[in-house]
C-alpha positions as a Python dict, from the first residue, in 0.01 Angstrom:
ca = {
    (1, 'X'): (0, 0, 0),
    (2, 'X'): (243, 101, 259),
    (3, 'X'): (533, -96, 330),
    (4, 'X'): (424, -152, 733),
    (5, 'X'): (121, -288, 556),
    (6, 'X'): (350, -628, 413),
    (7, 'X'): (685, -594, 617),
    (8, 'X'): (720, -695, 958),
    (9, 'X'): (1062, -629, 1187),
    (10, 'X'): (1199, -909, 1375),
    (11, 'X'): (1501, -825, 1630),
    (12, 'X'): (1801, -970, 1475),
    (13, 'X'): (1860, -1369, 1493),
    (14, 'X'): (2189, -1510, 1568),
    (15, 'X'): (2459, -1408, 1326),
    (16, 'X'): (2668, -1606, 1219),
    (17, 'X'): (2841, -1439, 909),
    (18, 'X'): (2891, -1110, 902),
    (19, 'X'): (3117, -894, 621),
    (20, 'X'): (3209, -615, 918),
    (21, 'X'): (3378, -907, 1083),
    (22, 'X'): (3474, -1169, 800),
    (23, 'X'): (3519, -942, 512),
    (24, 'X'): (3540, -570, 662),
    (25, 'X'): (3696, -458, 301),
    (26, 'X'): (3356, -513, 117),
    (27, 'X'): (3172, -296, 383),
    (28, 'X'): (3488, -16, 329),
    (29, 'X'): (3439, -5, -1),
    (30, 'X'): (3052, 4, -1),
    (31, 'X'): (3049, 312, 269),
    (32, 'X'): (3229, 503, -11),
    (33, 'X'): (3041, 422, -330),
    (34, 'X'): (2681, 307, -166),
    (35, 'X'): (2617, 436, 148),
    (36, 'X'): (2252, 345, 112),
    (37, 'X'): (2423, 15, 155),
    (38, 'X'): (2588, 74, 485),
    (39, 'X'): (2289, 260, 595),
    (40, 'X'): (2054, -29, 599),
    (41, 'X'): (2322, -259, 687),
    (42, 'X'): (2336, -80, 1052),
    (43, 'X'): (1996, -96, 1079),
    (44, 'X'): (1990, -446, 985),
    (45, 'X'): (2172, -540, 1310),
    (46, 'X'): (1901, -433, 1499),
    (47, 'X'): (1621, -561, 1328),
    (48, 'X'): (1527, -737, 986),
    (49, 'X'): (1246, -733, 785),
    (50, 'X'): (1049, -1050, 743),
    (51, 'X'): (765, -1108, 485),
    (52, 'X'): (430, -1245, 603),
    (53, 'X'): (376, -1347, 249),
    (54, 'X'): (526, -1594, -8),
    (55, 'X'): (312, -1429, -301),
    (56, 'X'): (498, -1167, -500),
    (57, 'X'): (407, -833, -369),
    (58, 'X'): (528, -446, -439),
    (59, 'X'): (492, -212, -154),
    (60, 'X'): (794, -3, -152),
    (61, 'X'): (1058, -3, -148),
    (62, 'X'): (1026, -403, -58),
    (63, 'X'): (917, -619, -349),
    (64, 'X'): (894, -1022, -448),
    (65, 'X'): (869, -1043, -821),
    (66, 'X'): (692, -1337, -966),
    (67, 'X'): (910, -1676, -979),
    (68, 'X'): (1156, -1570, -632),
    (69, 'X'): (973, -1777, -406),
    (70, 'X'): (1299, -1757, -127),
    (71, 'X'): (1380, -1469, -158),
    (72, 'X'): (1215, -1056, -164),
    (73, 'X'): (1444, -746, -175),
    (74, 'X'): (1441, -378, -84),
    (75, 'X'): (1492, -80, -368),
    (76, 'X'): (1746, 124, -404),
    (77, 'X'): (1916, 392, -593),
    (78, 'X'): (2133, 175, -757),
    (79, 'X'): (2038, -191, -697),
    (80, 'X'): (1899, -392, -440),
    (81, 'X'): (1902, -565, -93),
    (82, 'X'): (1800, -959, -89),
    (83, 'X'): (1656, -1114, 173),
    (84, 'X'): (1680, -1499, 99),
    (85, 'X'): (1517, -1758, 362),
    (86, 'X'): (1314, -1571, 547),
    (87, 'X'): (989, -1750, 390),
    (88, 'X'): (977, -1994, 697),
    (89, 'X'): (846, -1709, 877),
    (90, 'X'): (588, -1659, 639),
    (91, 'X'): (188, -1672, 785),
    (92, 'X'): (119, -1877, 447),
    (93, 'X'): (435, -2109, 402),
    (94, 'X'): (132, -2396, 348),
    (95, 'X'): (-3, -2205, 24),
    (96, 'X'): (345, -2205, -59),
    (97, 'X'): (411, -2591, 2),
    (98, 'X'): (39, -2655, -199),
    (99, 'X'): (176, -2481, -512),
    (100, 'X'): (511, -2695, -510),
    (101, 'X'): (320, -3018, -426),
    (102, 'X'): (176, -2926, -784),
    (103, 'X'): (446, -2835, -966),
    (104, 'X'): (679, -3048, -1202),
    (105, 'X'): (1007, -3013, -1359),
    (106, 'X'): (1045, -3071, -1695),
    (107, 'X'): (1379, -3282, -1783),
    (108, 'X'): (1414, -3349, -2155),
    (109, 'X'): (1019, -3264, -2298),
    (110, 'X'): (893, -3488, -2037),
    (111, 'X'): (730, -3397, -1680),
    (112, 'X'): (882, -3477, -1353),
    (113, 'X'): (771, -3754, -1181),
    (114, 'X'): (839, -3586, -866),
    (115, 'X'): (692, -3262, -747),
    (116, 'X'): (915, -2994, -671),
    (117, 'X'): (794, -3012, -282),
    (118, 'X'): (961, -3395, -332),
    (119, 'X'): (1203, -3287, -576),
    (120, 'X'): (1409, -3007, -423),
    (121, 'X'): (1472, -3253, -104),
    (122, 'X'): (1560, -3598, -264),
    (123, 'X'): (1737, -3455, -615),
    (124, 'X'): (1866, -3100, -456),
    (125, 'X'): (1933, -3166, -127),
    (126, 'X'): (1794, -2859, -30),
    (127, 'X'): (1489, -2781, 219),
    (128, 'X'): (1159, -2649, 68),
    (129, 'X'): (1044, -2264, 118),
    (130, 'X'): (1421, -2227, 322),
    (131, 'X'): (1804, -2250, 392),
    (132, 'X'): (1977, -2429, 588),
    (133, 'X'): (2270, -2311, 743),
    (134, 'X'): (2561, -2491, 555),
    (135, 'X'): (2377, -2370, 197),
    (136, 'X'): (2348, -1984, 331),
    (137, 'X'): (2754, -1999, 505),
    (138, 'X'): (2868, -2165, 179),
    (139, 'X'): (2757, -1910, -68),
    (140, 'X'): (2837, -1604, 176),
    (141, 'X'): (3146, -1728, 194),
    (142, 'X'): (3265, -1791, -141),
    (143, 'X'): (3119, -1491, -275),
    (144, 'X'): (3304, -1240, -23),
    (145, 'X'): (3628, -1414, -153),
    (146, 'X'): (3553, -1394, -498),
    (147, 'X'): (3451, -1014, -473),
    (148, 'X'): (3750, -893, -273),
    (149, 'X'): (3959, -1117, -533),
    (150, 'X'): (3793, -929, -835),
    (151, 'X'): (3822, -603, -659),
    (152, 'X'): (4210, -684, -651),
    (153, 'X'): (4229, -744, -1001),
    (154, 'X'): (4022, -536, -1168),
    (155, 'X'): (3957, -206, -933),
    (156, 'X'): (3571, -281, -879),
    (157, 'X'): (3304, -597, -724),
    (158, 'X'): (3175, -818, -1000),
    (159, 'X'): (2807, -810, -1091),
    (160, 'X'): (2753, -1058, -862),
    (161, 'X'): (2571, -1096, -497),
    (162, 'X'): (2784, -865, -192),
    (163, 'X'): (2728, -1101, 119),
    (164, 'X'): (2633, -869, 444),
    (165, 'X'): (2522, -1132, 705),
    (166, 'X'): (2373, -1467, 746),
    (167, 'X'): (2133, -1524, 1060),
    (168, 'X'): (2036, -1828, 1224),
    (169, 'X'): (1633, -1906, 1285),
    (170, 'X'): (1587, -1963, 1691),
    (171, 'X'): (1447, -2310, 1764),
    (172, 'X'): (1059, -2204, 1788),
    (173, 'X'): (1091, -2069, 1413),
    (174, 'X'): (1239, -2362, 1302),
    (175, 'X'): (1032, -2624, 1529),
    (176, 'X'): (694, -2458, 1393),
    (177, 'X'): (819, -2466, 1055),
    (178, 'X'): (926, -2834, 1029),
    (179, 'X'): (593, -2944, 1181),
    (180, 'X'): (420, -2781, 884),
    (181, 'X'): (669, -2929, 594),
    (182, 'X'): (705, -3284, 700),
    (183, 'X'): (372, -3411, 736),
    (184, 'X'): (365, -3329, 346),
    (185, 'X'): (698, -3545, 235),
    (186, 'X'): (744, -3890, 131),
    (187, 'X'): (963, -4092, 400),
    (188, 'X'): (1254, -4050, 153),
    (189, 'X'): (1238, -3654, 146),
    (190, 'X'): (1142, -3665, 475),
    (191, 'X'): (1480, -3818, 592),
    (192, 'X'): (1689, -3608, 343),
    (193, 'X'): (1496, -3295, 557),
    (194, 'X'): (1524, -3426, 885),
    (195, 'X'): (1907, -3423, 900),
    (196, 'X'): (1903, -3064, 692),
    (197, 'X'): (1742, -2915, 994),
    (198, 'X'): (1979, -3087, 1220),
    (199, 'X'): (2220, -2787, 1078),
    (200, 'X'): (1978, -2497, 1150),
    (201, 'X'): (1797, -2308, 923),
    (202, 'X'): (1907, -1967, 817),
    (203, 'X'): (1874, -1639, 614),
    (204, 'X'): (2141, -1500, 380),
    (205, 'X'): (2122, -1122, 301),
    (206, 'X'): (2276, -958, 29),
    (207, 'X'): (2348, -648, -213),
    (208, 'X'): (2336, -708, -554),
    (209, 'X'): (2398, -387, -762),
    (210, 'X'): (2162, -401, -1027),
    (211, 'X'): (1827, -542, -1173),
    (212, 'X'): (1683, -892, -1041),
    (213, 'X'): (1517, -923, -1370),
    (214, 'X'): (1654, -1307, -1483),
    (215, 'X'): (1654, -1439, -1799),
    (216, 'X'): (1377, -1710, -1724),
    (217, 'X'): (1172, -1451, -1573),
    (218, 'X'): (1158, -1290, -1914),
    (219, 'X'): (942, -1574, -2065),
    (220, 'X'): (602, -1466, -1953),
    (221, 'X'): (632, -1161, -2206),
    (222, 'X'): (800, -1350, -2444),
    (223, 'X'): (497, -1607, -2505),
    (224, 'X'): (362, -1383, -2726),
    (225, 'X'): (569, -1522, -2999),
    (226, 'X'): (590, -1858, -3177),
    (227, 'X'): (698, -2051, -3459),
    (228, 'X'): (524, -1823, -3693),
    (229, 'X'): (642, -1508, -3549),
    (230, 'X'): (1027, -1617, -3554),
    (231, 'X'): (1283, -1503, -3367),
    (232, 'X'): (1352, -1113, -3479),
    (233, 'X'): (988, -1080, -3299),
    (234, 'X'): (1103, -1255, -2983),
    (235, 'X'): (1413, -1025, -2994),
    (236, 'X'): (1215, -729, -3060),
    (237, 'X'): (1017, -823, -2748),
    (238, 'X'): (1289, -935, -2537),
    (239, 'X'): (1430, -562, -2627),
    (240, 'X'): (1200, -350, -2407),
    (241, 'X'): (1297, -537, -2073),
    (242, 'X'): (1680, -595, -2219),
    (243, 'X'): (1948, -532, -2388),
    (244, 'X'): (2049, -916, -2526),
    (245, 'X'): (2400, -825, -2646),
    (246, 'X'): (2485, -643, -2305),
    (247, 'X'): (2318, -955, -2061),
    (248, 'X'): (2531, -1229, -2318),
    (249, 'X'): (2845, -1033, -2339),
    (250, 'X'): (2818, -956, -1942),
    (251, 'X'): (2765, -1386, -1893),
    (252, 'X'): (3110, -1433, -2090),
    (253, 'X'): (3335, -1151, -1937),
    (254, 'X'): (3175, -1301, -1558),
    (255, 'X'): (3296, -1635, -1643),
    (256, 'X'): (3590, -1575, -1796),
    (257, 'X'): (3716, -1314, -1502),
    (258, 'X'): (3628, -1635, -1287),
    (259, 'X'): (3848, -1882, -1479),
    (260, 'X'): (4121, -1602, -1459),
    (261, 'X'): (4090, -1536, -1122),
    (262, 'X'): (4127, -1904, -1047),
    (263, 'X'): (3757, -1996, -1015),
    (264, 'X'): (3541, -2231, -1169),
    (265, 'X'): (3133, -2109, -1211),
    (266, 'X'): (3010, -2454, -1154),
    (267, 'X'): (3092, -2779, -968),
    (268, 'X'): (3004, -3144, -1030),
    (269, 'X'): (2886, -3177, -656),
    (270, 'X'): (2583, -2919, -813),
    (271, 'X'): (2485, -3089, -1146),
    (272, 'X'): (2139, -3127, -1004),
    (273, 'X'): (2149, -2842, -742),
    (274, 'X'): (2216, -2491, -1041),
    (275, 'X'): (2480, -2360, -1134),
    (276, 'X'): (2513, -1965, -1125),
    (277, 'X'): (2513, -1971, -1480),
    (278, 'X'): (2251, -2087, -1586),
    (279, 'X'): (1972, -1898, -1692),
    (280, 'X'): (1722, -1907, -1359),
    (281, 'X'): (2014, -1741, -1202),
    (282, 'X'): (2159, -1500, -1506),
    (283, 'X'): (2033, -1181, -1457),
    (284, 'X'): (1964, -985, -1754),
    (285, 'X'): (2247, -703, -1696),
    (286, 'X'): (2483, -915, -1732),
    (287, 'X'): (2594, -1052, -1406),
    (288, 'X'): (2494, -1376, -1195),
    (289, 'X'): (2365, -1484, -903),
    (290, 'X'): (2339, -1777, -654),
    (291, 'X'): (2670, -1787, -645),
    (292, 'X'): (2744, -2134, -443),
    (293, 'X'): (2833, -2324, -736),
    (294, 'X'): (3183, -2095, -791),
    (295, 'X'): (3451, -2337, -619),
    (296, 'X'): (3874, -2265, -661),
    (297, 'X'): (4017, -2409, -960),
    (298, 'X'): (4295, -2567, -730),
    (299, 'X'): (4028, -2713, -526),
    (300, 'X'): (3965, -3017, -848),
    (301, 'X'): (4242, -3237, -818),
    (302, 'X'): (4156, -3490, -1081),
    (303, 'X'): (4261, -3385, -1406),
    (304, 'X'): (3922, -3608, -1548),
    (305, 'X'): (3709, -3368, -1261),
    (306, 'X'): (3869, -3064, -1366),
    (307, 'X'): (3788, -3166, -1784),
    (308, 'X'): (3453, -3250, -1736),
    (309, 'X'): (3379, -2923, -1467),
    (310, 'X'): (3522, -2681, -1762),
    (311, 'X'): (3308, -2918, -2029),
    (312, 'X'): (2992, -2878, -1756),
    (313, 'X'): (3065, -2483, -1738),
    (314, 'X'): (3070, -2477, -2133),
    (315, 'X'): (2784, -2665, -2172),
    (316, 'X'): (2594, -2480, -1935),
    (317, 'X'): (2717, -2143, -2053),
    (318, 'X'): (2576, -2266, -2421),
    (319, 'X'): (2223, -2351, -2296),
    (320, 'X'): (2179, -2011, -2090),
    (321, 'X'): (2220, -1827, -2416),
    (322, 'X'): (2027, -2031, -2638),
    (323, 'X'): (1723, -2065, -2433),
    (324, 'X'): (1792, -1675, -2339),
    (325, 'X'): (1761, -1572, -2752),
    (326, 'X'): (1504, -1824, -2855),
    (327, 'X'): (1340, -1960, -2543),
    (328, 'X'): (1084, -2238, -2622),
    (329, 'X'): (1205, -2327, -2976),
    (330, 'X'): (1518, -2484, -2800),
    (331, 'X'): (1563, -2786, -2802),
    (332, 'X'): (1493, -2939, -2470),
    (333, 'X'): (1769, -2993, -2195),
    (334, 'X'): (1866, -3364, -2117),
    (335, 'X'): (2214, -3418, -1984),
    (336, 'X'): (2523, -3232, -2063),
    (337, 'X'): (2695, -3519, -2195),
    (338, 'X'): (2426, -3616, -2437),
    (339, 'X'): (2276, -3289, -2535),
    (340, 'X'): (2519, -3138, -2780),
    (341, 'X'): (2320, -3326, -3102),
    (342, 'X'): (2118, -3041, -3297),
    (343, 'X'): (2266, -2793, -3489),
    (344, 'X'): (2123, -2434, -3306),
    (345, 'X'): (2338, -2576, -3002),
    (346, 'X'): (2680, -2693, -3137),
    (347, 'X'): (2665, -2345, -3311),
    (348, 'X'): (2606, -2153, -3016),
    (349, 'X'): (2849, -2379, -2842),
    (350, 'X'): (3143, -2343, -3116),
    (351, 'X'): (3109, -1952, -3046),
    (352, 'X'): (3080, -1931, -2675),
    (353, 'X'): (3440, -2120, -2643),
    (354, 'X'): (3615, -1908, -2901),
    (355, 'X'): (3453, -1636, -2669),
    (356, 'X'): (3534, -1768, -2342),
    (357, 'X'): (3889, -1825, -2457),
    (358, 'X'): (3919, -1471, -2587),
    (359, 'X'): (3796, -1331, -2229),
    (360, 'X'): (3999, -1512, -2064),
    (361, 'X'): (4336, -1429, -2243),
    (362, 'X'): (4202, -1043, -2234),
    (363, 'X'): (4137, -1051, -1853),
    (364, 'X'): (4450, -1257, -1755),
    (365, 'X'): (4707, -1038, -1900),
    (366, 'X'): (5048, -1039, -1679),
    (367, 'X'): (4899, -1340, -1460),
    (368, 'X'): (4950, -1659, -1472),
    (369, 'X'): (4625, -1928, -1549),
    (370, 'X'): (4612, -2253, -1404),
    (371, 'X'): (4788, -2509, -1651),
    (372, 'X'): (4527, -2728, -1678),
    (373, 'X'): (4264, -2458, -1796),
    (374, 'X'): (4547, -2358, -2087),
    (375, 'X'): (4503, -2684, -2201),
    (376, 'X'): (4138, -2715, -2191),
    (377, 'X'): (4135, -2337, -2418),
    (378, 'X'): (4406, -2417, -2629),
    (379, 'X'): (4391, -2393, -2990),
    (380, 'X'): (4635, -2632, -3122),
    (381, 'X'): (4714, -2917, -3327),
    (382, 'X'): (4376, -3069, -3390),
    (383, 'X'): (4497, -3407, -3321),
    (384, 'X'): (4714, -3352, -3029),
    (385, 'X'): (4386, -3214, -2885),
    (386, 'X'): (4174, -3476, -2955),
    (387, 'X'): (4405, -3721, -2831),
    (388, 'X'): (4454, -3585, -2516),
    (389, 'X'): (4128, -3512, -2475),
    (390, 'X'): (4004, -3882, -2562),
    (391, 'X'): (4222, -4001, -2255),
    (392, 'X'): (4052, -3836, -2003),
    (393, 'X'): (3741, -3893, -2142),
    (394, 'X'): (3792, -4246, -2214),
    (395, 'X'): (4070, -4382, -1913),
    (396, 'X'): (4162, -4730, -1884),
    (397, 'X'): (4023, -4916, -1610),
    (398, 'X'): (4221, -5076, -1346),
    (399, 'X'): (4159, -5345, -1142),
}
């Protein structure tokens, strides 16, 4: 199938991030080491390609794989080019709304009582099948900061997304669209929508250099084995799309060249939103992606915020790799401050700290670390740690 067959150009939307302007570094570096990049970058403020389709597709070099319902990319020679929100342009957005009205989340074994069409509004905050503008400006933003901090540091961009630009839907898109979403919502999601789209709806595209194969994408394949089979036969498996020790050891060196850069991979605000590290958004080379949970380390200004963000990131750290080697025979997740009771996940858990704390030592050398995130890696006298730790946990109240 051709690509003209799929792909349709639109003339560029209002833009309203763009690296040439807000991070012209990023787009320096790229012209030297991918000028494929660059190349459709130009063209891209012209004209941008829009999918008729929410269904996964191949037509090359554009593709959706299976399970990236906002987003499709473009191919190339060494990675890709995502185009995220564009689905409200889509000639079969209602298909798309159909299969989320049917869908449920599982939270610990049990189903959802909301479908994900209710779910993503009233528990995410986030509009169905799009983005609005704050989400899309948010993540562009942090992640060109991040990139050009990491370039700094360590001579190269992380395995993470490379904002280019965000674009703004004109009114008819988004008009058209919200008379198709809301007649499906309960009065409750319905509200939480209605002042979403007061900000605008918009489309964030970026380069990530690399695979988009995730780790949750890998389950399909992996169904093969059970109980019975065990897990050298789910690694075995897992081995022709992956290389487990490279994605894992890629996870830990991310996160701990955030924490030593002064970031933090997840936020409280996004306990039910994702966090870039968990596993729907750790991709199996190693790096991460939807990157709008990574917030400044000076930015948490309660020391009990700041503990229980570096207990979240720990926590969630733990479950990606668990459910990443043995999938289905985790336990299932309930809440990060309950869920550290059976024994697969306190070991996992004992050994991603001790790595953590080794990566970050490694990739800090001759810079200073926030205080506070010394503390929370330090290896000291087991009661002094305990006690300190039981005050934050456990402050007095005050009237």
């Amino acid at each position: 199938m051709a690509a003209g067959d799929i792909l349709k150009k639109t003339p560029l939307p209002e833009v309203i991030w763009d690296v040439s302007n807000e991070a012209p570094e990023i787009l320096t570096h790229l012209n030297a080491e991918a000028p494929w990049v660059t190349d459709a970058y130009k063209a891209l403020r012209i004209e941008i390609p829009r999918c008729p389709t929410c269904r996964s597709f191949e037509t090359e070099p554009f593709f959706r794989p299976e399970g990236h319902s906002r987003a499709f990319y473009q191919r190339g020679p060494d990675g890709v080019i995502a185009f995220k929100g564009t689905e409200v342009c889509a000639d079969d957005v209602q298909w798309a709304f159909g299969v989320l009205s049917r869908a449920r989340r599982i939270f610990g074994g049990y189903e959802s009582l909301h479908s994900l069409l209710e779910l993503f509004p009233i528990d995410e905050h986030k509009i169905p099948m799009a983005m609005h503008v704050r989400e899309a400006l948010d993540e562009a933003t942090v992640a060109a900061s991040f990139q050009m901090a990491h370039r700094q540091r360590y001579g190269h961009f992380a395995k993470m997304p490379l904002p280019l630009l965000v674009v703004r839907w004109p009114s008819d898109v988004v008009d058209l669209f919200r008379s198709l979403l809301l007649p499906r919502l309960s009065d409750s999601a319905r509200a939480v929508v209605e002042r979403l789209f007061r900000e605008g709806l918009a489309s964030y595209i970026y380069h990530y250099r690399g695979s988009t194969l995730r780790g949750v994408s890998l389950e399909p394949q992996l169904r093969l084995t059970d109980a019975k089979t065990g897990y050298l036969a789910r690694n075995a498996i897992m081995r022709t799309f992956a290389d487990p020790e490279k994605a894992i050891t890629g996870w830990i060196q991310l996160a701990g060249r955030m924490l030593a850069l002064g970031y933090s991979p997840v936020t409280l605000a996004n306990l039910h939103t994702g966090q870039c590290v968990q596993w729907q958004n750790a991709v199996v080379d190693g790096g991460l992606v939807d990157v709008d949970s990574l917030q400044p380390l000076a930015s948490i200004t309660s020391d009990r915020d700041f503990h229980d963000t570096m207990m979240l990131m720990l926590f969630e750290l733990t479950t990606t790799i668990k459910r990443f080697l043995i999938g289905r025979f985790a336990a299932p997740v309930i809440d990060p401050r309950r869920d550290l009771t059976d024994t697969t996940t306190l070991f996992v858990y004992v050994r991603v700290f001790d790595a953590l704390r080794e990566t970050v030592e490694r990739e800090s050398a001759g810079h200073a670390l926030d205080p506070r995130l010394v503390k929370v890696l330090a290896s000291g006298n087991l009661f002094e740690e305990l006690h300190r730790t039981m005050q934050l946990i456990y402050p007095a109240w005050t009237s």
